[in-house]
HTML snippet that shows the backbone in 3Dmol.js (N, CA, C, O; Angstrom):
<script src="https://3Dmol.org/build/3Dmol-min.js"></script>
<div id="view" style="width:600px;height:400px;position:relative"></div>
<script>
const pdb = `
ATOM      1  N   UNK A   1     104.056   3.774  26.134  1.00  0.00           N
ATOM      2  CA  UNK A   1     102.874   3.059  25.684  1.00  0.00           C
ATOM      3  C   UNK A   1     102.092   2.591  26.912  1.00  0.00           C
ATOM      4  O   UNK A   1     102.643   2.077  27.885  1.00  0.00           O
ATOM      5  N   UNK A   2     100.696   2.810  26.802  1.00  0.00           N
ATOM      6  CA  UNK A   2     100.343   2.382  28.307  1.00  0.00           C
ATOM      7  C   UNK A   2      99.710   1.102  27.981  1.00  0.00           C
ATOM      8  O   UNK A   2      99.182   0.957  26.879  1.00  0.00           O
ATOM      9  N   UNK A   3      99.722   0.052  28.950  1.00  0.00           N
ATOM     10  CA  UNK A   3      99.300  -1.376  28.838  1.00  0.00           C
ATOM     11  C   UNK A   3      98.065  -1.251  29.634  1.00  0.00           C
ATOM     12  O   UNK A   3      97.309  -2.170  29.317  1.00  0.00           O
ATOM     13  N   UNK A   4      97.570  -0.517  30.506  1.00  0.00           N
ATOM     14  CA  UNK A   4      95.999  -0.780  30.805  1.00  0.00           C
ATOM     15  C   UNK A   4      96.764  -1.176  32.644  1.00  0.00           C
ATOM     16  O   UNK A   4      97.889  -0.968  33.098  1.00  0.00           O
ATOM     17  N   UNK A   5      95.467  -1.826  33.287  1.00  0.00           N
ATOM     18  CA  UNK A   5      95.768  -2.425  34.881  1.00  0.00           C
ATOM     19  C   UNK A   5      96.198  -3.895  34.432  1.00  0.00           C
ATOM     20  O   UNK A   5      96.078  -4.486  33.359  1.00  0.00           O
ATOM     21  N   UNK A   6      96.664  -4.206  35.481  1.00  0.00           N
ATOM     22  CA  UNK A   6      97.211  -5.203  35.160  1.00  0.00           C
ATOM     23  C   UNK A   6      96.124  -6.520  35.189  1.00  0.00           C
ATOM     24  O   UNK A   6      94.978  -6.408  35.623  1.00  0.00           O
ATOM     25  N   UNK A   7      96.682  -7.763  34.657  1.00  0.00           N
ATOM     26  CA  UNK A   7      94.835  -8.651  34.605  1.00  0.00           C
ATOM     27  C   UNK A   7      95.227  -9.022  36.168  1.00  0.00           C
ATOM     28  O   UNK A   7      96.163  -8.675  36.888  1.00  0.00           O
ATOM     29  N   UNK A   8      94.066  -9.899  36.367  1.00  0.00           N
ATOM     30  CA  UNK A   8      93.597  -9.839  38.295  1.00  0.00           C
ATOM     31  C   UNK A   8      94.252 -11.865  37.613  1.00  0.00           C
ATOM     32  O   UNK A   8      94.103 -12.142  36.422  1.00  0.00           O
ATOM     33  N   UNK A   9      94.756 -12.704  38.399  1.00  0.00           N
ATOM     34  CA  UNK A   9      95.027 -13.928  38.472  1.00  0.00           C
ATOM     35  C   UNK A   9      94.475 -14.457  39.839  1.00  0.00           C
ATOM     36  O   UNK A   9      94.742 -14.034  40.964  1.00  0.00           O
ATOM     37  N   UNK A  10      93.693 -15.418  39.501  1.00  0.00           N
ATOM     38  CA  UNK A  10      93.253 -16.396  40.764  1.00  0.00           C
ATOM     39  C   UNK A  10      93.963 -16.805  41.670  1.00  0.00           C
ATOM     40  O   UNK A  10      94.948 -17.424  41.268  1.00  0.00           O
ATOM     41  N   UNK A  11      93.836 -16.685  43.025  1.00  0.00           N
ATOM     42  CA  UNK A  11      94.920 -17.285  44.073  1.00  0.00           C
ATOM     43  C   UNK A  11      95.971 -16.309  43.974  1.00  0.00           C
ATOM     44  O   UNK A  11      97.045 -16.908  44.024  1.00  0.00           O
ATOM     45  N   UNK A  12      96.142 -15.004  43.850  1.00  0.00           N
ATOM     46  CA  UNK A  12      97.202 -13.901  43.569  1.00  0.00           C
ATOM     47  C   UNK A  12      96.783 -13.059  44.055  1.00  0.00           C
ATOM     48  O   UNK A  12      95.606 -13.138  44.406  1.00  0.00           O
ATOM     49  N   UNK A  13      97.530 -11.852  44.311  1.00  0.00           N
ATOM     50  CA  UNK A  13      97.318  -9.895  44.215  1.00  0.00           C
ATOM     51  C   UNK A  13      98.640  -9.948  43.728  1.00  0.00           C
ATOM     52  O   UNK A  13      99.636 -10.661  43.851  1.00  0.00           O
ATOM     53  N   UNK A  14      98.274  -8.899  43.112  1.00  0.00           N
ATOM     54  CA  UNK A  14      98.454  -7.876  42.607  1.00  0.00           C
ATOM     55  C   UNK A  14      99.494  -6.778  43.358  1.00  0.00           C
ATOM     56  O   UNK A  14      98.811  -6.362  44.293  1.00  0.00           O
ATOM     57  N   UNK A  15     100.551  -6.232  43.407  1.00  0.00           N
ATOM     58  CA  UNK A  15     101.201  -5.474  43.696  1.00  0.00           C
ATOM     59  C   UNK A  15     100.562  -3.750  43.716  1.00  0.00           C
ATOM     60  O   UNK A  15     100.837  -2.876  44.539  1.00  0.00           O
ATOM     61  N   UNK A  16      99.626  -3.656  42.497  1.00  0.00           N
ATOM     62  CA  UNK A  16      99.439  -2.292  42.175  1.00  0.00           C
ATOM     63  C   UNK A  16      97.932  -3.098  41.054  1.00  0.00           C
ATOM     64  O   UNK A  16      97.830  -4.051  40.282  1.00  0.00           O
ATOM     65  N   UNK A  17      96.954  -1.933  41.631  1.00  0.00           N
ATOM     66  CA  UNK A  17      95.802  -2.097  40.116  1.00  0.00           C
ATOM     67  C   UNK A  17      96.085  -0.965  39.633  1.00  0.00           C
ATOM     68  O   UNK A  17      95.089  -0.699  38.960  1.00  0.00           O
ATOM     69  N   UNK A  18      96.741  -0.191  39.546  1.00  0.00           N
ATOM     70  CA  UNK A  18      96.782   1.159  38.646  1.00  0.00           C
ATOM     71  C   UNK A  18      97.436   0.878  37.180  1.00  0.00           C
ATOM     72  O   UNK A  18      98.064  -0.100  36.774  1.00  0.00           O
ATOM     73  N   UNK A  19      97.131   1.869  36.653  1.00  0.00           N
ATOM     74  CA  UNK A  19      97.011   1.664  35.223  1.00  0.00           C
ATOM     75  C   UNK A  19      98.926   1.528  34.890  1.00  0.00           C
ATOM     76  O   UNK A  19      99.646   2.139  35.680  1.00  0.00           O
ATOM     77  N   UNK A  20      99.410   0.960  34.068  1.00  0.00           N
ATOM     78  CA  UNK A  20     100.824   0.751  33.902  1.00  0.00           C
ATOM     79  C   UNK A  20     101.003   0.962  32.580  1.00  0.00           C
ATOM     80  O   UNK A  20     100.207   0.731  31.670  1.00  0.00           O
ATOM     81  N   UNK A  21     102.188   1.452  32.519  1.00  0.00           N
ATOM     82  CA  UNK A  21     102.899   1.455  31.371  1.00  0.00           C
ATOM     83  C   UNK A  21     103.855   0.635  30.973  1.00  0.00           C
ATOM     84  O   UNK A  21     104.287  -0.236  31.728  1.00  0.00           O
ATOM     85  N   UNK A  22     104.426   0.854  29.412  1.00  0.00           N
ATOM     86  CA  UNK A  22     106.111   0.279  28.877  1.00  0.00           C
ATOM     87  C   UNK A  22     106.808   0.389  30.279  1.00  0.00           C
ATOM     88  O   UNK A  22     106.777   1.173  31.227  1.00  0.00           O
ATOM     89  N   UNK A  23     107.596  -1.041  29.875  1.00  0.00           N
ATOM     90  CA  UNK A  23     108.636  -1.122  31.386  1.00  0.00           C
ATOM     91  C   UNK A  23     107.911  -1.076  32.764  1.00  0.00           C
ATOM     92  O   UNK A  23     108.511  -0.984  33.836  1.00  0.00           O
ATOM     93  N   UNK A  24     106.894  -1.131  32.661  1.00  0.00           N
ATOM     94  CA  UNK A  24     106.731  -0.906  34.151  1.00  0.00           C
ATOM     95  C   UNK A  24     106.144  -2.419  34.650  1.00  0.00           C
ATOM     96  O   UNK A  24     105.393  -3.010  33.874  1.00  0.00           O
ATOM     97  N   UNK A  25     106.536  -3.121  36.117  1.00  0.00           N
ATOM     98  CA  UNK A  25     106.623  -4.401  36.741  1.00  0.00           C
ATOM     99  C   UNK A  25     105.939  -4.371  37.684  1.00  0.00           C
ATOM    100  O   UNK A  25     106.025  -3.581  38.624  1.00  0.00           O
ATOM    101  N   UNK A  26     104.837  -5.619  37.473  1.00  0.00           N
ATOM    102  CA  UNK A  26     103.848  -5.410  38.914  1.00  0.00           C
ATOM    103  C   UNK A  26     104.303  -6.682  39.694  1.00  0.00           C
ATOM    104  O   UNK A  26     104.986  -7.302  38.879  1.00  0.00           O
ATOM    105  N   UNK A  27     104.269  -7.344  40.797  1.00  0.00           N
ATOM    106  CA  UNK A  27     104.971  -7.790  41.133  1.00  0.00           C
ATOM    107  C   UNK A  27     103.278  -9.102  42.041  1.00  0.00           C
ATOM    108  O   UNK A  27     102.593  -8.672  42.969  1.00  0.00           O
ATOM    109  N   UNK A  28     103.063 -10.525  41.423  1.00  0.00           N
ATOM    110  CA  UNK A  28     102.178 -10.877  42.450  1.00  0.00           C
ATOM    111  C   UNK A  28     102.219 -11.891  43.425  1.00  0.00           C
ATOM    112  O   UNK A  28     102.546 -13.022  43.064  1.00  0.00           O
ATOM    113  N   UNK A  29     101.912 -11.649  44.722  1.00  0.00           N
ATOM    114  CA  UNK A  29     102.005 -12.769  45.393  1.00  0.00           C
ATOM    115  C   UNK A  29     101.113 -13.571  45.941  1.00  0.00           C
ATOM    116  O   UNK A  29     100.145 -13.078  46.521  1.00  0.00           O
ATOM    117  N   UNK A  30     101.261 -14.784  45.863  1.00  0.00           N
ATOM    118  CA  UNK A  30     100.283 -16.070  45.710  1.00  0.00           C
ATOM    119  C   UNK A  30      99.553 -16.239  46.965  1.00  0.00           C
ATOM    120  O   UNK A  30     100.445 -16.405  47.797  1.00  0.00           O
ATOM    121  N   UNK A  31      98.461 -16.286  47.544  1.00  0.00           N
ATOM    122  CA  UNK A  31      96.984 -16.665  48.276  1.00  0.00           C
ATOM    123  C   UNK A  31      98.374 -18.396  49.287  1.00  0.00           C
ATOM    124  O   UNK A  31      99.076 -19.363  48.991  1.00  0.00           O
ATOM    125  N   UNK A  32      97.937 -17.696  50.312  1.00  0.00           N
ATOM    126  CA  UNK A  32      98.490 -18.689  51.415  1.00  0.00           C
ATOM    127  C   UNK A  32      97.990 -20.359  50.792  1.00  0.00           C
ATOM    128  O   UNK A  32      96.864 -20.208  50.318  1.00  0.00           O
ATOM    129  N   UNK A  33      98.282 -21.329  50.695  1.00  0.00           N
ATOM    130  CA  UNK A  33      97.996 -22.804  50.078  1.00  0.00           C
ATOM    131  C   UNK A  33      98.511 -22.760  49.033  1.00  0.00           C
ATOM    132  O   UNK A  33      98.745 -23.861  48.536  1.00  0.00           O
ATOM    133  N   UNK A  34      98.917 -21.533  48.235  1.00  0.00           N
ATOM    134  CA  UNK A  34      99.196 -21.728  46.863  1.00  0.00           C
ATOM    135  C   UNK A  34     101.058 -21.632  46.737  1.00  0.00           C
ATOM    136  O   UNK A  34     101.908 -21.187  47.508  1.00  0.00           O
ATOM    137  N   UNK A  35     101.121 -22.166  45.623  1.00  0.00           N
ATOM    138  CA  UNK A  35     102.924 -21.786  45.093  1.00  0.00           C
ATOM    139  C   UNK A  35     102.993 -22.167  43.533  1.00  0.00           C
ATOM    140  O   UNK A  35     102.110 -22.998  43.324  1.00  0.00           O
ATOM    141  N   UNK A  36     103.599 -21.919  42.538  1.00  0.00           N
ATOM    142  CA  UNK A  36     103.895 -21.888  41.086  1.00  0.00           C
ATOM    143  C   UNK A  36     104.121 -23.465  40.996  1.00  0.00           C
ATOM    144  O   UNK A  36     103.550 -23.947  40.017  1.00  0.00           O
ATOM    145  N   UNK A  37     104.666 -24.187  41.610  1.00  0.00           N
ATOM    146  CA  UNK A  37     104.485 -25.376  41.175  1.00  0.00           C
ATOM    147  C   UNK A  37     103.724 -26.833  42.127  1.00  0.00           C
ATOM    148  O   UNK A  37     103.794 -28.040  41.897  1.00  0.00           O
ATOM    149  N   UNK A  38     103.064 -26.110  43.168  1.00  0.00           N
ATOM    150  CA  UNK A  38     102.171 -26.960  43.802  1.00  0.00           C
ATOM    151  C   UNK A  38     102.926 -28.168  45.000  1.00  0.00           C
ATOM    152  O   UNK A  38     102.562 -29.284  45.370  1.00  0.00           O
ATOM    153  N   UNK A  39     104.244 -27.215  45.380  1.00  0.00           N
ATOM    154  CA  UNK A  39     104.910 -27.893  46.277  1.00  0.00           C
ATOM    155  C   UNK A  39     105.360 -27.181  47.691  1.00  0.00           C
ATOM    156  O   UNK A  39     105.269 -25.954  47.659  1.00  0.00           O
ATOM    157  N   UNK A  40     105.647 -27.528  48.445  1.00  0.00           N
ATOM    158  CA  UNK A  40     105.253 -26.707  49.790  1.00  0.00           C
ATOM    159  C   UNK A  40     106.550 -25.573  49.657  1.00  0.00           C
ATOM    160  O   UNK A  40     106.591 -24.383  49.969  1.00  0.00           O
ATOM    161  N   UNK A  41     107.490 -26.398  49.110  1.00  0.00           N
ATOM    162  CA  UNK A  41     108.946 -24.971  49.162  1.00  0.00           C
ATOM    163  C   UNK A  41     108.411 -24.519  47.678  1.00  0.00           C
ATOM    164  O   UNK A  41     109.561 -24.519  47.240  1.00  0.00           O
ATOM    165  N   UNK A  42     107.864 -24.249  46.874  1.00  0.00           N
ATOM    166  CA  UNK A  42     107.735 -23.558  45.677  1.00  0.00           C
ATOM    167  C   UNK A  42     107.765 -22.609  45.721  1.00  0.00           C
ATOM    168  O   UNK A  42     107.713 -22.244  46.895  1.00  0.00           O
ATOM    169  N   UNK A  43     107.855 -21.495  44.767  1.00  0.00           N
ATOM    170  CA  UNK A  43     107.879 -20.137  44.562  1.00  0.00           C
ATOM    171  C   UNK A  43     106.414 -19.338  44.834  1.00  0.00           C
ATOM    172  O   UNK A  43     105.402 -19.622  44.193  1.00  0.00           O
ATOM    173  N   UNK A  44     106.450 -18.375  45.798  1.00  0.00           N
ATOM    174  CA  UNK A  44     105.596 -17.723  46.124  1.00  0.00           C
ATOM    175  C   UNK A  44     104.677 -16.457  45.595  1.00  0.00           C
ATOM    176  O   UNK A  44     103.657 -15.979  46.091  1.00  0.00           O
ATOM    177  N   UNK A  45     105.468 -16.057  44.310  1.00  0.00           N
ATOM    178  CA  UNK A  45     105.543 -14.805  43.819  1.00  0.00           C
ATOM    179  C   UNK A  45     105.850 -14.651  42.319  1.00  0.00           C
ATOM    180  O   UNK A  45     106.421 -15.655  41.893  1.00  0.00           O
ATOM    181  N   UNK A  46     105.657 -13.747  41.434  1.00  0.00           N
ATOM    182  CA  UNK A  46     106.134 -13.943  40.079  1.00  0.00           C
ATOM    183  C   UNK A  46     105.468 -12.681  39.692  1.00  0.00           C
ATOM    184  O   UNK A  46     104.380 -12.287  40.112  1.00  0.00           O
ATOM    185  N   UNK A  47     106.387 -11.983  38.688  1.00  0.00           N
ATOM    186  CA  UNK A  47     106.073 -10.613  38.393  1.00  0.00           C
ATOM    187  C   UNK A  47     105.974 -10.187  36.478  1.00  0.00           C
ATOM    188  O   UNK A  47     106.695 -10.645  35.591  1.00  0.00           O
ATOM    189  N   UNK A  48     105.402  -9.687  36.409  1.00  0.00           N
ATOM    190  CA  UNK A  48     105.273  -9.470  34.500  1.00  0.00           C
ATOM    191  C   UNK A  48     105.364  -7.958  34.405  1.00  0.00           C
ATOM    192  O   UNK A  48     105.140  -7.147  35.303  1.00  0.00           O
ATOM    193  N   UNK A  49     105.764  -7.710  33.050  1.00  0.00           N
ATOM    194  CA  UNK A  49     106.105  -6.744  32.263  1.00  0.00           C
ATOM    195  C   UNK A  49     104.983  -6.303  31.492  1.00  0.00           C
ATOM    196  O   UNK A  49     104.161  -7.028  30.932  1.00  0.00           O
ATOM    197  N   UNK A  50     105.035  -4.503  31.518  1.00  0.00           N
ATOM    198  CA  UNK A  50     104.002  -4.030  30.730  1.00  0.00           C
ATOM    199  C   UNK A  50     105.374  -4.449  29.424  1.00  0.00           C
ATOM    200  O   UNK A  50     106.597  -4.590  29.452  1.00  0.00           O
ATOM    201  N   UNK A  51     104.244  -4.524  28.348  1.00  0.00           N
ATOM    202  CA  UNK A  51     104.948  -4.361  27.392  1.00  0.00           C
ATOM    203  C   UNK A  51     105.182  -3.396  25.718  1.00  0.00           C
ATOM    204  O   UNK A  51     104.165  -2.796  25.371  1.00  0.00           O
ATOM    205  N   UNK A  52     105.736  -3.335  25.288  1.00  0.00           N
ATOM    206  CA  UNK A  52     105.959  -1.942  23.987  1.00  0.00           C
ATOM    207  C   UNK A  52     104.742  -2.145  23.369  1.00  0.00           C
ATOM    208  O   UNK A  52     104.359  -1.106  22.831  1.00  0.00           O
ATOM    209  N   UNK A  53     103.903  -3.168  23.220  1.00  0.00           N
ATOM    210  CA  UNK A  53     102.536  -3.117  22.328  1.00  0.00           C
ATOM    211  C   UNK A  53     101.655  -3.094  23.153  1.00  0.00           C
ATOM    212  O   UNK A  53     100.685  -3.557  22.552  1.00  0.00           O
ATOM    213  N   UNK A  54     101.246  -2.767  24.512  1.00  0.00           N
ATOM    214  CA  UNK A  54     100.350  -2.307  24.937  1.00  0.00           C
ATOM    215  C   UNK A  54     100.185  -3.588  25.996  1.00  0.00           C
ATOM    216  O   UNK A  54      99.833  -3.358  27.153  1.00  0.00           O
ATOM    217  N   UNK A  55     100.438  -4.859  25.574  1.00  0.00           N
ATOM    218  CA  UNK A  55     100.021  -5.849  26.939  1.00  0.00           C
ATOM    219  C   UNK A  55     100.832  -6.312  28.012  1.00  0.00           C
ATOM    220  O   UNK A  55     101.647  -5.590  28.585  1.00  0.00           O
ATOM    221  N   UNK A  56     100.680  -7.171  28.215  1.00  0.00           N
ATOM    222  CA  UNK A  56     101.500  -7.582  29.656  1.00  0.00           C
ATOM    223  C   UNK A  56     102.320  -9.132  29.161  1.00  0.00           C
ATOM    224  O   UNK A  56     101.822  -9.942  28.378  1.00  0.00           O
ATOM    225  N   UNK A  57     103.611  -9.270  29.807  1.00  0.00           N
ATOM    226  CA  UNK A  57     103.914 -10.621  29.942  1.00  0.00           C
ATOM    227  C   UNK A  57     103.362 -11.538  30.453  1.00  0.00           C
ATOM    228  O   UNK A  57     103.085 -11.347  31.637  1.00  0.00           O
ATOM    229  N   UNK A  58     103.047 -12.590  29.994  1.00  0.00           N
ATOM    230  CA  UNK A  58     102.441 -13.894  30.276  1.00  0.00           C
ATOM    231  C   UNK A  58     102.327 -13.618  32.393  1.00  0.00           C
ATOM    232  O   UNK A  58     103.113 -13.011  33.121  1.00  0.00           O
ATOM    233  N   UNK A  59     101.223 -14.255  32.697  1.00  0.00           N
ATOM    234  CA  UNK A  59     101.218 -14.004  33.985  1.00  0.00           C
ATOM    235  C   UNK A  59     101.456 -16.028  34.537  1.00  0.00           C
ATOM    236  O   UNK A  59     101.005 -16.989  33.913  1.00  0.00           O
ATOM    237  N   UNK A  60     102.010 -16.058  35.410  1.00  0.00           N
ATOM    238  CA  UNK A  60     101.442 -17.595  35.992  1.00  0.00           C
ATOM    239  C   UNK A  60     100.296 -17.717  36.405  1.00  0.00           C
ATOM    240  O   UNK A  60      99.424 -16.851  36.471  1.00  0.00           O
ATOM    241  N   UNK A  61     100.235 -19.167  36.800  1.00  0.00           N
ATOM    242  CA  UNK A  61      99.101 -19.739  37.349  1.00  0.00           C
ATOM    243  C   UNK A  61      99.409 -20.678  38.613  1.00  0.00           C
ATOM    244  O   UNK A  61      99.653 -21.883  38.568  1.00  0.00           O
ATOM    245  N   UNK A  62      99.350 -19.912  39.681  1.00  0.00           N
ATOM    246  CA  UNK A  62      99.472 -20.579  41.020  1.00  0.00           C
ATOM    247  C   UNK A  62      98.293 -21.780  41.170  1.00  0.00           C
ATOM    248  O   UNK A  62      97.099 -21.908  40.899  1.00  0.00           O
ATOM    249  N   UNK A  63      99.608 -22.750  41.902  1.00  0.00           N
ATOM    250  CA  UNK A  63      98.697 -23.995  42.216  1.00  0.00           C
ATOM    251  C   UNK A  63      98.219 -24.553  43.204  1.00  0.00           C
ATOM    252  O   UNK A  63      98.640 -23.788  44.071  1.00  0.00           O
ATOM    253  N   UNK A  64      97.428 -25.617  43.953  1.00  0.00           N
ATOM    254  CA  UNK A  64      97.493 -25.605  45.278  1.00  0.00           C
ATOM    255  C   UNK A  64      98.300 -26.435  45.747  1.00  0.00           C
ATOM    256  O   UNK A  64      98.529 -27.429  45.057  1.00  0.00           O
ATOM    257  N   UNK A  65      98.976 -26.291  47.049  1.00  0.00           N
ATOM    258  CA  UNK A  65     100.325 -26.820  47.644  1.00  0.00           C
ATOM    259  C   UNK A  65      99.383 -28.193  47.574  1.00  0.00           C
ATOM    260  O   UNK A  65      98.173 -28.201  47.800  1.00  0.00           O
ATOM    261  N   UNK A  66     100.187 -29.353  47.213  1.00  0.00           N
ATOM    262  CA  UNK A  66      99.718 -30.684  47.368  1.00  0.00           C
ATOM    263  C   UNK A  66     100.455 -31.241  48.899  1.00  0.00           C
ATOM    264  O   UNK A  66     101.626 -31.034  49.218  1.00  0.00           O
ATOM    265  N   UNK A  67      99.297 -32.085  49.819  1.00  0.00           N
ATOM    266  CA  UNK A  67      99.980 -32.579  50.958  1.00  0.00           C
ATOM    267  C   UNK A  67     101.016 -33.906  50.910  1.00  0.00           C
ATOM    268  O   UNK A  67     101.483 -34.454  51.908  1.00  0.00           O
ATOM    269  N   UNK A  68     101.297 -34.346  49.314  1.00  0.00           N
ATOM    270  CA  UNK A  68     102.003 -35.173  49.247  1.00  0.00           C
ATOM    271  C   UNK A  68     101.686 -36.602  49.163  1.00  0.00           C
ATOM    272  O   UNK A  68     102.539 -37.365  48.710  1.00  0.00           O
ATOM    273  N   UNK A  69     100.134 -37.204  49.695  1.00  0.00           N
ATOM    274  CA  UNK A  69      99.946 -37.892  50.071  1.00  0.00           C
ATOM    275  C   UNK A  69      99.409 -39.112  48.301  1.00  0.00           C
ATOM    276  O   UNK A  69      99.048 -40.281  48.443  1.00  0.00           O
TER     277      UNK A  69
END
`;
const viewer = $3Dmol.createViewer("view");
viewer.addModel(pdb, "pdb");
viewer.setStyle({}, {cartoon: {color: "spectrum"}});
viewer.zoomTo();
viewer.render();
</script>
């Protein structure tokens, strides 16, 4: 089943814009300032699934590293 390119997320790339299919994993990593939960050791990266009905797994939303203050 093909799911289309993958969607584009703010503060991200993209591993691959080519068109993807079932099972297939794009993999994105987050714009330097950013991390998944807005903390300086946070996760850098996060990857989704084409899926059997044509779309993609939920993508995140990178945040900006907070200086704590």
């Amino acid at each position: 089943m093909r799911s289309g390119t993958p969607p584009t997320v703010p503060n991200a790339t993209a591993s691959t814009t080519a068109e993807q299919y079932y099972e297939d994993v794009v993999t994105y990593t987050l714009h330097t300032g950013f991390t998944l939960d807005g903390t300086a050791g946070g996760l850098k990266s996060f990857r989704i699934t084409a899926q059997a009905n044509g779309t993609f797994s939920p993508t995140q939303v990178p945040m900006p590293v907070s200086c704590g203050m």
